[in-house]
N, C-alpha and C positions, 0 to 999 in steps of 0.2 A: 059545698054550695054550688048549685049550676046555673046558669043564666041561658038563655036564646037569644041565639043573633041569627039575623034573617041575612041570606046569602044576596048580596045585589045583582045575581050571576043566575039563581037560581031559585024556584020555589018551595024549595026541601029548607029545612033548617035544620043547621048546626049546632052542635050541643058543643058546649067549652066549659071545661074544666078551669074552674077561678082557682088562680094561687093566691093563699093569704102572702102581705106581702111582708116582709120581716120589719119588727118595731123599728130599726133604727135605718130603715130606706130611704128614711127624710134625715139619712144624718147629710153633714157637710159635705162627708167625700161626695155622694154620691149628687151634689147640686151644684149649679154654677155659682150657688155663693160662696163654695169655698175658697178658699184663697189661691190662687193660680188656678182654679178649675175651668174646665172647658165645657160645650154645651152638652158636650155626648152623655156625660155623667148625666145631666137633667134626663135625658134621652132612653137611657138606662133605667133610671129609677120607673119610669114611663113603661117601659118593657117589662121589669120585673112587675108592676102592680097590673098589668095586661094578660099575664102568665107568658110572656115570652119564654123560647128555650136556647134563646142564642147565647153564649158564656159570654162573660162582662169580659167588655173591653179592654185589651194589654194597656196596663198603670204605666204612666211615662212620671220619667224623674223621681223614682222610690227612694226616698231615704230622710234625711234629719226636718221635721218640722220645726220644731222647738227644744229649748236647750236650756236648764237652770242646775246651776252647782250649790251647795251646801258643803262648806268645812267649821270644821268647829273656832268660837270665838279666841279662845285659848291657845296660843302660841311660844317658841321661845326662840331665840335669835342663835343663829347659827355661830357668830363671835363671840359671844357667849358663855356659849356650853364649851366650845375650844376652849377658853382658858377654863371652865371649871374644870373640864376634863384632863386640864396639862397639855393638851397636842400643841404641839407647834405654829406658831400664829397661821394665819391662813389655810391649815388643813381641810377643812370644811368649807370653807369658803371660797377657795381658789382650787382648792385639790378635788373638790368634791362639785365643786361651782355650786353651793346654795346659800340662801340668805337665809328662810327660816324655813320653822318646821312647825307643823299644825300638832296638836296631837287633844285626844277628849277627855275630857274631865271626866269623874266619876259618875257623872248624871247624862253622860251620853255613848252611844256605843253604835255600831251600824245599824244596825234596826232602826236608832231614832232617828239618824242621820239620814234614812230612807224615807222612812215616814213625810220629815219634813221637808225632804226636794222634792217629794212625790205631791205632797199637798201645794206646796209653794207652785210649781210647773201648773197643774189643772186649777189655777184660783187664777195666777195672772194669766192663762191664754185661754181662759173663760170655756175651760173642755168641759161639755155634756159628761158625768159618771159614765154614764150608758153605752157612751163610744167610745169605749175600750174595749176591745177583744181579745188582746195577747199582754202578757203582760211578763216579762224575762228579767232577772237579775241573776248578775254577775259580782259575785264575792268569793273571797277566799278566808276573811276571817268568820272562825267555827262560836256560833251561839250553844247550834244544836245538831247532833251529830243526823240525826231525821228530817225534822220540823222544818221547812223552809223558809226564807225570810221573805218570799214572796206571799207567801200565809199571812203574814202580820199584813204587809200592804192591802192585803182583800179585805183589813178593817173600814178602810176609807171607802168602800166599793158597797158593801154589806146594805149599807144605809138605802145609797139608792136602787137596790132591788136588783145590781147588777152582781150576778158571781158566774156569769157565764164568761169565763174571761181564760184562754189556755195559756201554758208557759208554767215553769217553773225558776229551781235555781241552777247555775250552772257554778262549775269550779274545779279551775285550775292554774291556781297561782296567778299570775295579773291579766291572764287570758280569760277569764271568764267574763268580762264584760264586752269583749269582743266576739265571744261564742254568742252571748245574749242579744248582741246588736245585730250580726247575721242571722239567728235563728228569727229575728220580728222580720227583718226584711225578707228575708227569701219566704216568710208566711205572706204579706204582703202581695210579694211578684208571682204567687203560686195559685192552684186553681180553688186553696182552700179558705181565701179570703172570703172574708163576708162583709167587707164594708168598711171593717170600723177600723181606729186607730191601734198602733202596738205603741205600746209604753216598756222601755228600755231603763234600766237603774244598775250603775256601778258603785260598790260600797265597799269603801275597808275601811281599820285603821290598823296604820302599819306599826310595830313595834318590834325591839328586838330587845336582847340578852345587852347587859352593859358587855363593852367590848366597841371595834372599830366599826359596826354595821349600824350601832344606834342610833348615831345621825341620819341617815338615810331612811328611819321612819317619814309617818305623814297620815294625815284622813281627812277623807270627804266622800261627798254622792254626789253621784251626775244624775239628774234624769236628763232623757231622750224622748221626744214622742215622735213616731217614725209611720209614715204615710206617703201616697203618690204626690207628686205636682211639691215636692218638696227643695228649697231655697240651697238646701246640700245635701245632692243625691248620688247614690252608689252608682259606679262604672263596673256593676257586676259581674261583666266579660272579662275583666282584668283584674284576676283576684290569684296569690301564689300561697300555698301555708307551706312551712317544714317542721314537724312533730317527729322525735326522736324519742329514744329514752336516754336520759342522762341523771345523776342526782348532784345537781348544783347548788338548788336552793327546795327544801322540803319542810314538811313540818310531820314528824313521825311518834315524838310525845304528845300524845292528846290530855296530856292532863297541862301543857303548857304552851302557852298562845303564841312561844317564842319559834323561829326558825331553825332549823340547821343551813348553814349558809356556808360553802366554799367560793370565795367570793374569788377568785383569779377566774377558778374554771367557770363561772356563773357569766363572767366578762365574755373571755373564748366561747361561748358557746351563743351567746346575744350575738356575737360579731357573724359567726359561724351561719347561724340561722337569718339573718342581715341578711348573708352573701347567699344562703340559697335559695332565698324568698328575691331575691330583686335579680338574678336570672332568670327566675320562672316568669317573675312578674312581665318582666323585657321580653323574653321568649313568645309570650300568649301573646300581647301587646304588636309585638312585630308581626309577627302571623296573621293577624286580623286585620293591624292598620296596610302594614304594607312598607314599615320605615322602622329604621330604627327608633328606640327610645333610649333618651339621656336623662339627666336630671333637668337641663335646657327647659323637658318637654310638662315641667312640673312647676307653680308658681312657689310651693311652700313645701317641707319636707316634717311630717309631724310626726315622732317616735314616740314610744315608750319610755318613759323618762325616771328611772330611778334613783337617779341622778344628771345630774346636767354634766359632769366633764363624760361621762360614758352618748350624751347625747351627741357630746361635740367628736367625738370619734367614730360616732356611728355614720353622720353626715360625710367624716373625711372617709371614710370606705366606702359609701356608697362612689364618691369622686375617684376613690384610687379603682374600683370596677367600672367606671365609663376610662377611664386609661387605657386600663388591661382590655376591655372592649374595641379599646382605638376609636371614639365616640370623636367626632368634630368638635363638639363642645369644648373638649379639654387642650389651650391653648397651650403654647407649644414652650412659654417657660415652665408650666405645669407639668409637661410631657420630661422635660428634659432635667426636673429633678426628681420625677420619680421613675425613669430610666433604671440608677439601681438596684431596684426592687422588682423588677419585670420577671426575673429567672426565681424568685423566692416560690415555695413550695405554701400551699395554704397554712399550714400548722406552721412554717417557718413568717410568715406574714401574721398570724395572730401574735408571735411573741416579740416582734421586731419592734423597738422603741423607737429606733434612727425613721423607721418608714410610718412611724404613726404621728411621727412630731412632723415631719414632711408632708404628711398628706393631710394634716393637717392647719401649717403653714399655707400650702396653695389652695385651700379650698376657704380658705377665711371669708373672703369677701364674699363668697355666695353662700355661708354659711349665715352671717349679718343680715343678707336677704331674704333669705329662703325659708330659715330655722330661729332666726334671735326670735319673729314676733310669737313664736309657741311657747315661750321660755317662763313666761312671767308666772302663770300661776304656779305650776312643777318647782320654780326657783321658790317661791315666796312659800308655797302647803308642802312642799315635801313629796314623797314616793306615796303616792296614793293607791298604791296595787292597780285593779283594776278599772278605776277613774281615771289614772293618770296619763293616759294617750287622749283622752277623753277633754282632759281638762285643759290639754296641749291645745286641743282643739280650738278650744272656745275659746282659748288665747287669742288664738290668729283670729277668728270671727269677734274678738270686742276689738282689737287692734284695728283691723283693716276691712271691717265690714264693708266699707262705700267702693272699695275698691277691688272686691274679691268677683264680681260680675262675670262671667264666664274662664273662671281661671279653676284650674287644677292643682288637691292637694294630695301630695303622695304620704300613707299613713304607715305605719309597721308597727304592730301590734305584738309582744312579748311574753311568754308565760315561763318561768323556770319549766323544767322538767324532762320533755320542754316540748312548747307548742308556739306556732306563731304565726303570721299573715300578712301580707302585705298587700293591700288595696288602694284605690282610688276614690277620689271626689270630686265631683264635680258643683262647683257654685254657682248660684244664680240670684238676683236679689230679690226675688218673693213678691208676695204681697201679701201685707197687715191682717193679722198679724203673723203669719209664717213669712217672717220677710227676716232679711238677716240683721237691720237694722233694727229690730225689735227683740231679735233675738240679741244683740249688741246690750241694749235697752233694761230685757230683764237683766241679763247676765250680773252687770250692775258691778265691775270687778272689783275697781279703784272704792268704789263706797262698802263695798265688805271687807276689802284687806285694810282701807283705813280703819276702821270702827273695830280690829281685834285688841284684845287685850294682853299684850305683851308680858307672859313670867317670869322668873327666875329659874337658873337650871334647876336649882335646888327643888324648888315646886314642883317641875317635871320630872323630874326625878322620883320624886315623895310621890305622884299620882302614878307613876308605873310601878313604884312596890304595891300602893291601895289597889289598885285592878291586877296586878298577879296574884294577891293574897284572893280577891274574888273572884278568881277565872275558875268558874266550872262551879261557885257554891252558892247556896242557898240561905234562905231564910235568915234576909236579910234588908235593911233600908238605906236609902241614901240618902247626903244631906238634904237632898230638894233645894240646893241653892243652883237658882235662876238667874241669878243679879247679872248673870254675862251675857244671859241668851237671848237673842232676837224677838219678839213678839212672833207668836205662831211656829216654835220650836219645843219640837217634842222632847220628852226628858223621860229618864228610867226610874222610877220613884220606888219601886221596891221590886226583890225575889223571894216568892214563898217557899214554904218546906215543901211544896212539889217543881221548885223549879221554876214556875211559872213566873213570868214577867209584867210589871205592872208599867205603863208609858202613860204621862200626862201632858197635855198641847200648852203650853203658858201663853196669858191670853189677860189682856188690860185688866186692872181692876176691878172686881163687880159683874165681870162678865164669866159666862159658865165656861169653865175649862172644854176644850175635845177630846179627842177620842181616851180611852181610859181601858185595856186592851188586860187580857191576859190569855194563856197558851190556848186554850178551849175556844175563846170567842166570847163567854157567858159572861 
């Protein structure tokens, strides 16, 4: 289509080329209604419906809009399963630092677990289908060895006519939700954005072999919905990873959902990839600021948590590297008990007990600070794979939402294998509804950990033989008992003789169930 516009300069007229201007130009990003937005987006959409060709304006503040978690109701307590298991009083609990541990019943599994944080996030923060453009999950538990679990999610999308949506799955051991949350944002800050929101989804459930690793299961989903002008946004200049090859913790039987796990070296090599992610980190960081960086320069410290006492030694090493730094921060009783340790060689520093119980001693009080408020969901669901840095997160955002206003958190992010990263954040407190006290709001933590239904070991037990005898078969049905699950929580309802997967939404009496999903779409 062409239009004429008469030149106010001249007698001749100019022929202009109309750009159609794309369906969702009137989304939010692009208006000063969105929440933190600025005029220039109005300005923009203005340009684009004009056929402007200047490229849209650098996104300020890229990263976390909105935040909602999903673990299963179903629970069993960490003192507990210690005495059915015979351990020693407090093994699990003080040796392991957890209380309980989430794990899914026979009528749930990541897939629904997806489904329902992915529905729950876009119902409460009222998202258009339509404006979603990227859409990334990060798992490491195997449904299907092809199929990806981001496929089932494009059932919710289907409806409104939206399936132009890019992203896949990513995976590798508890780093793939951290793959997925960088790959939305760097499409976001890139020149291949088109406007609309990236939606983000971490999902496992963790299980293992009976043996000493079974406590250390867990499951849940995060979603993330990830856009500019956001309330916790990436310090993208300040990002370290270290990826090695190692075989610490792997899963090489595919016909069983359980791990191979050498757990010492699993430890050494977390501590290992710690110490080279948080030089590099310091490294970039000093270069571009101009000063050094401590942990001083950090309000919060949020790990990978596959367990909490490996949290609380991650923090003392980050403290025993601003030492060996020679960092101001570290006061000078701190300096002069871990004086001994100064000449230890790195591989003698990962075995040394004397220097982990000390640097963990002096680092208590900022550990209380810095690290307790991340602690609560990780202690309470368990090792959530690739949710669980995640879920740390949203710790410290329902804790101390009113007070996170321009403060910095330091993140490190974990994969066996091994992969890893450590990044930054930076807080701000939004506005309604991408405000952090909304995000506080959904999150809703204290009323979902209260309302679980506490088991017996014995029960968890009995449901990890019923899902090893079904891992990988078919043509089969489940009880269809709901009586635990939340209203608007998907469920697994049968597998047929192709495999294929049946998911049903539970929904008030009277009223028609949602989505009803199987492998093809039909």
């Amino acid at each position: 289509m062409y239009r004429v516009i008469p030149s106010p300069s001249r007698d001749v007229l100019r022929v202009h080329r109309r750009r159609q201007a794309p369906e969702y130009a009137s989304s939010p990003l692009f208006s000063s209604h969105h929440p933190g937005g600025r005029a220039t987006h109005c300005e923009k959409r203005r340009e684009i419906e004009l056929g402007g060709d200047r490229e849209m304006e650098q996104r300020n503040d890229v990263g976390i809009l909105a935040i909602d978690i999903y673990f299963p109701p179903t629970c069993v307590q960490q003192e507990a399963l210690e005495a059915h298991d015979g351990a020693s009083k407090g093994k699990y609990t003080i040796g392991l630092g957890q209380d309980c541990m989430a794990y899914c019943s026979e009528v749930e599994d990541v897939i629904s677990m997806s489904l329902t944080v992915v529905a729950s996030l876009l119902k409460k923060y009222n998202i258009d289908l339509k404006l979603i453009g990227r859409l990334e999950v990060g798992s490491e538990t195997v449904i299907d060895k092809s199929k990806s679990i981001k496929t089932w999610l494009m059932q919710i999308f289907e409806e409104s006519g939206n399936t132009d949506i890019e992203g896949v799955d990513s995976s590798n051991a508890c780093y793939g939700g951290t793959a997925a949350l960088l790959n939305c944002v760097n499409w976001v800050e890139s020149k291949s954005w088109d406007g609309r929101y990236g939606l983000v989804v971490c999902t496992d459930s963790a299980v293992y072999a009976e043996g000493p690793a079974r406590p250390t299961g867990g499951a849940a989903a995060i979603a993330m919905l990830i856009g500019p002008n956001a309330p916790i946004s990436f310090e993208s200049k300040y990002r370290a990873s270290h990826m090695a090859h190692v075989y610490d913790f792997y899963k090489p039987d595919l016909a069983s959902e359980y791990p191979v796990v050498d757990g010492k070296l699993s430890q050494t090599c977390y501590l290992m990839a710690l110490d080279s992610c948080y030089r590099q980190y310091c490294a970039k960081y000093e270069k571009l600021v101009g000063e050094q960086f401590s942990l001083s320069d950090a309000e919060y410290c949020v790990f990978h948590s596959p367990y909490n006492k490996l949290v609380q030694k991650s923090f003392a090493r980050l403290y025993f590297n601003d030492f060996m730094r020679n960092c101001s921060s570290v006061d000078n009783d701190a300096k002069e008990k871990l004086q001994p340790f100064a000449n230890l060689t790195s591989e003698e520093s990962y075995q040394s007990r004397d220097l982990e119980k000390a640097s963990q001693q002096v680092a208590k009080h900022l550990y209380d600070i810095k690290v307790q408020p991340s602690t609560l969901l990780p202690k309470q669901i368990g090792n959530m794979y690739t949710a669980s840095l995640y879920a740390a997160l949203a710790s410290v955002v329902y804790h101390k939402y009113d007070s996170l206003d321009g403060q910095r958190i330091l993140m490190f992010s974990y994969g066996s294998g091994l992969t890893s990263t450590m990044f930054s954040l930076r807080l701000h407190g939004g506005q309604h509804p991408f405000s952090l006290m909304n995000i506080a709001s959904v999150l809703d933590v204290t009323t979902k950990l209260e309302s679980r239904h506490v088991t017996s070991p014995e029960k968890f037990i009995e449901t990890l033989k019923l899902m090893e005898h079904r891992y990988g078969a078919k043509d089969f049905e489940t009880s269809k008992d709901t009586s635990l699950l939340p209203l608007g929580t998907f469920y697994l309802t049968k597998v047929d003789s192709m495999y294929r997967r049946f998911y049903d939404k539970k929904a008030p009496e009277g009223k028609i169930k949602g989505c009803n999903g199987i492998a093809n779409g039909h």
